[in-house]
Backbone as XML, in Angstrom:
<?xml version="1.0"?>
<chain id="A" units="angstrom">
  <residue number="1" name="UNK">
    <atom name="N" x="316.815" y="97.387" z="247.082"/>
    <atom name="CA" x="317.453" y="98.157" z="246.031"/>
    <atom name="C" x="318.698" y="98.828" z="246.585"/>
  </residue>
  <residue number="2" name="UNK">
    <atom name="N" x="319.565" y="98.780" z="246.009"/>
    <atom name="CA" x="320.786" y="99.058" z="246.370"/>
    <atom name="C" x="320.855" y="100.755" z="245.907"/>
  </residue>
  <residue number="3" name="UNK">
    <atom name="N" x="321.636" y="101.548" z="246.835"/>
    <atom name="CA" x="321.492" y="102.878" z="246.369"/>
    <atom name="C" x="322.492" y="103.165" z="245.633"/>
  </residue>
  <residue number="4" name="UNK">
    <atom name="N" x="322.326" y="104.139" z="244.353"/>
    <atom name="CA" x="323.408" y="103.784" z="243.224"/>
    <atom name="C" x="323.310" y="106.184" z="243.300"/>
  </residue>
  <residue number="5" name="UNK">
    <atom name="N" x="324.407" y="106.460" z="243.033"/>
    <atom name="CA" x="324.565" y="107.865" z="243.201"/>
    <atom name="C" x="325.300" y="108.406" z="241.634"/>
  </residue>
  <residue number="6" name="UNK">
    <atom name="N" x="324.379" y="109.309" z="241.276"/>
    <atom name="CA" x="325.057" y="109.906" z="239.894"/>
    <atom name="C" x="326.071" y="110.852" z="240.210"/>
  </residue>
  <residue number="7" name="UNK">
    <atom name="N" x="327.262" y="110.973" z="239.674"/>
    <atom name="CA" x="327.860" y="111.796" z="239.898"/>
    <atom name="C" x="328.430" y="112.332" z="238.459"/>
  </residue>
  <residue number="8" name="UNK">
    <atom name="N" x="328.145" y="113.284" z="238.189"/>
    <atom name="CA" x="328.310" y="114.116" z="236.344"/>
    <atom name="C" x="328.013" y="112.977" z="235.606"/>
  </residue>
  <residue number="9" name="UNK">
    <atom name="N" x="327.002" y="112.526" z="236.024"/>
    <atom name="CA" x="326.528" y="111.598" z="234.760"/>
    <atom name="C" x="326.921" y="110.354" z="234.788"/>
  </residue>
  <residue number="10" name="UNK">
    <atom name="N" x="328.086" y="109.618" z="235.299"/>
    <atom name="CA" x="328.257" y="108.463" z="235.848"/>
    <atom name="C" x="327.284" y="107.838" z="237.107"/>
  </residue>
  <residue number="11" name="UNK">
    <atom name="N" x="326.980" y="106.601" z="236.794"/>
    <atom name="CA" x="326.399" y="105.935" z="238.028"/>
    <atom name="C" x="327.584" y="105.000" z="238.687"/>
  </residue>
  <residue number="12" name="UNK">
    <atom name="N" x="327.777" y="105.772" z="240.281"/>
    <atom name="CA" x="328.514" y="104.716" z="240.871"/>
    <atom name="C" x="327.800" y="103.962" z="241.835"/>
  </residue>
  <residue number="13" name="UNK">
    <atom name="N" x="328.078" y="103.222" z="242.357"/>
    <atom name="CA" x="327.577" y="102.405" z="243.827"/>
    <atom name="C" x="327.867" y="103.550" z="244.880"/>
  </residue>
  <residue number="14" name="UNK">
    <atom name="N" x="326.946" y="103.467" z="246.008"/>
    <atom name="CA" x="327.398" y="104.103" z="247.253"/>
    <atom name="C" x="328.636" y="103.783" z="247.925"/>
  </residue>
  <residue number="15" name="UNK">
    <atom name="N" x="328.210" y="102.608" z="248.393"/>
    <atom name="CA" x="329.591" y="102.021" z="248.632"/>
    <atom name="C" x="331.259" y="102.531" z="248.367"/>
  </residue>
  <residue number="16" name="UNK">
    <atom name="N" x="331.320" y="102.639" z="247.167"/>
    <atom name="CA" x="332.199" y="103.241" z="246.656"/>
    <atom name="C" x="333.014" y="104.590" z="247.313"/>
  </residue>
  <residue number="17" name="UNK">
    <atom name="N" x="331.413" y="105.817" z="247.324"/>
    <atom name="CA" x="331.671" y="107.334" z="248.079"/>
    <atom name="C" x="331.839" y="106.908" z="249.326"/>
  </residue>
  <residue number="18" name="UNK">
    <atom name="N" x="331.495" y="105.718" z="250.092"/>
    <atom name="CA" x="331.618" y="105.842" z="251.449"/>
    <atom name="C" x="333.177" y="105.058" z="251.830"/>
  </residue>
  <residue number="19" name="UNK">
    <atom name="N" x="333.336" y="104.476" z="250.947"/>
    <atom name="CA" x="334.697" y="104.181" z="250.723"/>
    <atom name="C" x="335.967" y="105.025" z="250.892"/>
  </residue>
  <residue number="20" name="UNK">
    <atom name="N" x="335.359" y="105.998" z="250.232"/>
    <atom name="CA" x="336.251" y="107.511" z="250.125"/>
    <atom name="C" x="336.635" y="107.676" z="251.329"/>
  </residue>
  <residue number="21" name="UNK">
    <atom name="N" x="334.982" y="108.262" z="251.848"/>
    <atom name="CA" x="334.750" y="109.481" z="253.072"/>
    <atom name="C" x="335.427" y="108.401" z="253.854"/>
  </residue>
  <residue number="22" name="UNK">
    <atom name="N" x="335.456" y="107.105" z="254.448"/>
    <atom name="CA" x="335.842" y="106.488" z="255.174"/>
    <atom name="C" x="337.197" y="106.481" z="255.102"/>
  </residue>
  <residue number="23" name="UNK">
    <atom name="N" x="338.015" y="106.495" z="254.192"/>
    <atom name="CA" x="339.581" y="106.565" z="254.207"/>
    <atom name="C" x="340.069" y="108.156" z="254.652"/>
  </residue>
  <residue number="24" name="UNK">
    <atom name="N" x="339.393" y="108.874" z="253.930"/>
    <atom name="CA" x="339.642" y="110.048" z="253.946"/>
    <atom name="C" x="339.657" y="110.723" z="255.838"/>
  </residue>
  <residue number="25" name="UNK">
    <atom name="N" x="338.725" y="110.114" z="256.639"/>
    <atom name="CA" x="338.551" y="109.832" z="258.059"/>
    <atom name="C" x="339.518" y="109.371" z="258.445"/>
  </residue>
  <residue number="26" name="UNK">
    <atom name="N" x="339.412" y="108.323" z="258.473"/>
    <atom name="CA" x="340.651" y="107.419" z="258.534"/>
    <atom name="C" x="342.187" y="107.925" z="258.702"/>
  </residue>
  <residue number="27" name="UNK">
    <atom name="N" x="342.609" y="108.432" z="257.710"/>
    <atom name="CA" x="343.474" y="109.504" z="257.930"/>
    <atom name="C" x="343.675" y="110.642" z="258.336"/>
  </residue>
  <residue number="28" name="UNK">
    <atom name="N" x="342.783" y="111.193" z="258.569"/>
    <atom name="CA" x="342.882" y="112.193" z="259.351"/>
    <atom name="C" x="342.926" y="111.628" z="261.195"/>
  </residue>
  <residue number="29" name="UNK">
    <atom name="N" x="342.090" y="110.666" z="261.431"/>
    <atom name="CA" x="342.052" y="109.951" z="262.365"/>
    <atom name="C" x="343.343" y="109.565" z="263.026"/>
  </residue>
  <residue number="30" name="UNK">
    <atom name="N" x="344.621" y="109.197" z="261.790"/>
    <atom name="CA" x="345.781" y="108.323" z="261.942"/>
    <atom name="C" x="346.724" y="109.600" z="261.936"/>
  </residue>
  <residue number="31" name="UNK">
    <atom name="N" x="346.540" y="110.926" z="262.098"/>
    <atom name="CA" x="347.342" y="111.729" z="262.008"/>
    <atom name="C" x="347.369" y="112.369" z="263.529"/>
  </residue>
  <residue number="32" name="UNK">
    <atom name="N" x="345.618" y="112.076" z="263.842"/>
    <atom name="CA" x="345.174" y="112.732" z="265.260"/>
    <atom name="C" x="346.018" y="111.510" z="266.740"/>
  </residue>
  <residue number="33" name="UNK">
    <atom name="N" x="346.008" y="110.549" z="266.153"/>
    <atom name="CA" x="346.722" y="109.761" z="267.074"/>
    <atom name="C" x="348.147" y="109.561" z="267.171"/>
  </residue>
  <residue number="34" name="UNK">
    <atom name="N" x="348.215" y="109.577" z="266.313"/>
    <atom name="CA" x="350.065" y="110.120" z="265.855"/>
    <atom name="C" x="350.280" y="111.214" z="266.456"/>
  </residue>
  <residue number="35" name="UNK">
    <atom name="N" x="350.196" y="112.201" z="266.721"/>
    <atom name="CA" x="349.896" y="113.049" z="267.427"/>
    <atom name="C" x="349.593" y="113.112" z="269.349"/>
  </residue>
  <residue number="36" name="UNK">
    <atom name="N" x="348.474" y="112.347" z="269.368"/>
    <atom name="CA" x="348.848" y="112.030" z="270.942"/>
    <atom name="C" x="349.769" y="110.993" z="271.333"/>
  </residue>
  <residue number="37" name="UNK">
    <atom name="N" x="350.158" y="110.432" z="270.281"/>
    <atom name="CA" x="350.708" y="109.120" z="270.627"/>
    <atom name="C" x="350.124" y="107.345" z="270.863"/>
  </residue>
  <residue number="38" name="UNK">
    <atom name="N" x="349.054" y="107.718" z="270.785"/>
    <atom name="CA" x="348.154" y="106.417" z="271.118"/>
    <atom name="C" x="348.824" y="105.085" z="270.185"/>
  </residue>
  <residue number="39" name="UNK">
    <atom name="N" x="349.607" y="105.395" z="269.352"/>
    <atom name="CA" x="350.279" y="104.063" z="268.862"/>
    <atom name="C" x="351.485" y="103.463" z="269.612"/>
  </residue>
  <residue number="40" name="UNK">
    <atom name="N" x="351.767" y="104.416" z="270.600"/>
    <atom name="CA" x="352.879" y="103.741" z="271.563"/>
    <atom name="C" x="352.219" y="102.761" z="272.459"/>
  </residue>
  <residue number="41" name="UNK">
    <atom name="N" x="350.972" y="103.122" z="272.807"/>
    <atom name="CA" x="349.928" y="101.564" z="273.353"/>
    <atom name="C" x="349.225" y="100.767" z="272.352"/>
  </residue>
  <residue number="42" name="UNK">
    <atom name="N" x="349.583" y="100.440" z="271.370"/>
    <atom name="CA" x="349.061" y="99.721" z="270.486"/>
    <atom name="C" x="349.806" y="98.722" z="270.593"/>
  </residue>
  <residue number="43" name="UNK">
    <atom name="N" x="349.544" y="97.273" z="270.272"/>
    <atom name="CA" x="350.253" y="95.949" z="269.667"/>
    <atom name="C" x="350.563" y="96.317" z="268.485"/>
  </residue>
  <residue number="44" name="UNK">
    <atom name="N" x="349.794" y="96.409" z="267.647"/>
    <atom name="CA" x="350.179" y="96.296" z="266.072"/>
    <atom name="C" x="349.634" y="97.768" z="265.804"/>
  </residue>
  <residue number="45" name="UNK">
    <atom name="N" x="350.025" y="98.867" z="265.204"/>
    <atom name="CA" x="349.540" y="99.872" z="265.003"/>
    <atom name="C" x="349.304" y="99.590" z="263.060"/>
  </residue>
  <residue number="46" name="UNK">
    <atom name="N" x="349.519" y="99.042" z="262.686"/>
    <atom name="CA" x="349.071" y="98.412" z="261.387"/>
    <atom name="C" x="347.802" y="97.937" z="261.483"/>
  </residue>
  <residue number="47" name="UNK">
    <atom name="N" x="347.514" y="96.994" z="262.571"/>
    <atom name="CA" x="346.108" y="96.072" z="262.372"/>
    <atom name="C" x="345.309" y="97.345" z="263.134"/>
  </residue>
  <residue number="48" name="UNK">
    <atom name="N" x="345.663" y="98.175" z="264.112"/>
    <atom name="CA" x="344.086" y="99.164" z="264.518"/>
    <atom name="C" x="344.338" y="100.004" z="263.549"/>
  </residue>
  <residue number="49" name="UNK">
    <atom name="N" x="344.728" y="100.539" z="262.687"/>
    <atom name="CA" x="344.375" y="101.365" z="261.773"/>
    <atom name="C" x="343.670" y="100.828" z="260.579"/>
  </residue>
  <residue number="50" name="UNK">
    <atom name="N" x="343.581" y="99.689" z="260.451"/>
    <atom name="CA" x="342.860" y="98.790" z="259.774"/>
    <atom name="C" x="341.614" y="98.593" z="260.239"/>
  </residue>
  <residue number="51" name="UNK">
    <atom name="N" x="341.545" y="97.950" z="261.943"/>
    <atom name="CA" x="340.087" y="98.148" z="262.609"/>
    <atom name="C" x="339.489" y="99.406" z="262.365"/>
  </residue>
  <residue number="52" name="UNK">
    <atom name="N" x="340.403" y="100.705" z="262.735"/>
    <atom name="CA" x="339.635" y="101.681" z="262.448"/>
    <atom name="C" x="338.410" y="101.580" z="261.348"/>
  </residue>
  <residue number="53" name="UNK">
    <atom name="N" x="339.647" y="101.896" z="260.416"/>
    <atom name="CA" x="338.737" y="101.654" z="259.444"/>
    <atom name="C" x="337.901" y="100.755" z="258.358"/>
  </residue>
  <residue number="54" name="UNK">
    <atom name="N" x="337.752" y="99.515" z="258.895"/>
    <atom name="CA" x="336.575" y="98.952" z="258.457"/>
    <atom name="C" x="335.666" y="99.199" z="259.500"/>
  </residue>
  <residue number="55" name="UNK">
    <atom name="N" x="335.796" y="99.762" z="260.812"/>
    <atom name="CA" x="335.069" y="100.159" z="261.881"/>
    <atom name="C" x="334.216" y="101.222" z="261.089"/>
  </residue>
  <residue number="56" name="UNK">
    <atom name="N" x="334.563" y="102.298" z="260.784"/>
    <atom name="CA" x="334.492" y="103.539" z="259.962"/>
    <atom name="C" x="333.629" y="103.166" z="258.663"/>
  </residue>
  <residue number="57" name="UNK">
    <atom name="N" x="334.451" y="101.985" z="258.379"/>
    <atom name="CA" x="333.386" y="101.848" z="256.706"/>
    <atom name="C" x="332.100" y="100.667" z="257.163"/>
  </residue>
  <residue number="58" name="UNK">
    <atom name="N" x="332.152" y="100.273" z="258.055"/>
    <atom name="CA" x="331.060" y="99.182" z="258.421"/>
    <atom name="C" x="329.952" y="100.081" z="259.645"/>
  </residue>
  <residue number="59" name="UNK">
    <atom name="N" x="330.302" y="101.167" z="259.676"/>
    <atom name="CA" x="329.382" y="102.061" z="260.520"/>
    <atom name="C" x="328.360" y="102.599" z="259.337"/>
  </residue>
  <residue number="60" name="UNK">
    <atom name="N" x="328.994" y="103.268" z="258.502"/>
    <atom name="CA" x="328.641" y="104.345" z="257.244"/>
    <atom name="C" x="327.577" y="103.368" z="256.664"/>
  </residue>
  <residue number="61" name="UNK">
    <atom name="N" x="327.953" y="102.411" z="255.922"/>
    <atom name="CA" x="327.528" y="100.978" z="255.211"/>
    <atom name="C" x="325.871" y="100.537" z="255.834"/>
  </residue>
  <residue number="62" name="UNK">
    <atom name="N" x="326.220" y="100.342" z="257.236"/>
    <atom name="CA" x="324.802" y="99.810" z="257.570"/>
    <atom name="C" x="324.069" y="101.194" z="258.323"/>
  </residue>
  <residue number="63" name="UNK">
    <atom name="N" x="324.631" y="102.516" z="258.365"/>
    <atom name="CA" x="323.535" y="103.346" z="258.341"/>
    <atom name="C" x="322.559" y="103.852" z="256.964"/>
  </residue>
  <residue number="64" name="UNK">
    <atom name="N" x="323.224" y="103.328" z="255.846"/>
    <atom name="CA" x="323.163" y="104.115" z="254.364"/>
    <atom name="C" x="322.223" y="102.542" z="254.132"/>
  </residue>
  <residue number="65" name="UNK">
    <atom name="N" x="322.162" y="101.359" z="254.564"/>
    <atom name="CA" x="321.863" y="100.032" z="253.771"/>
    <atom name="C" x="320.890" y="99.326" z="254.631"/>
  </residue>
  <residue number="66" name="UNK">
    <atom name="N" x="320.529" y="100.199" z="255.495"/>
    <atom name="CA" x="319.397" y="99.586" z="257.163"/>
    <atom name="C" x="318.158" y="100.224" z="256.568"/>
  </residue>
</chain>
């Protein structure tokens, strides 16, 4: 059974909220490295902010779906 979350009366998918919280990370994440600089050692600072976060949303996902 898939976990489905009411929110004011709407039913959304989980997925969805963890979607959020995961971007919402995510950026804050991409502000903290911007910051030290860690994108000056990056290849593509486009594609790890991307790993990040499906890193981020594929962590959340199979703790909420295990």
């Amino acid at each position: 059974m898939h976990p489905i979350i009411s929110l004011f009366g709407i039913q959304i998918p989980a997925l969805i909220l963890i979607f959020l919280i995961a971007g919402v990370i995510q950026i804050l994440l991409n502000k903290v490295f911007a910051e030290l600089g860690v994108y000056e050692f990056v290849w593509h600072p486009g594609l790890f902010r991307t790993a990040i976060f499906v890193c981020i949303f594929a962590s959340f996902s199979l703790i909420i779906y295990k």
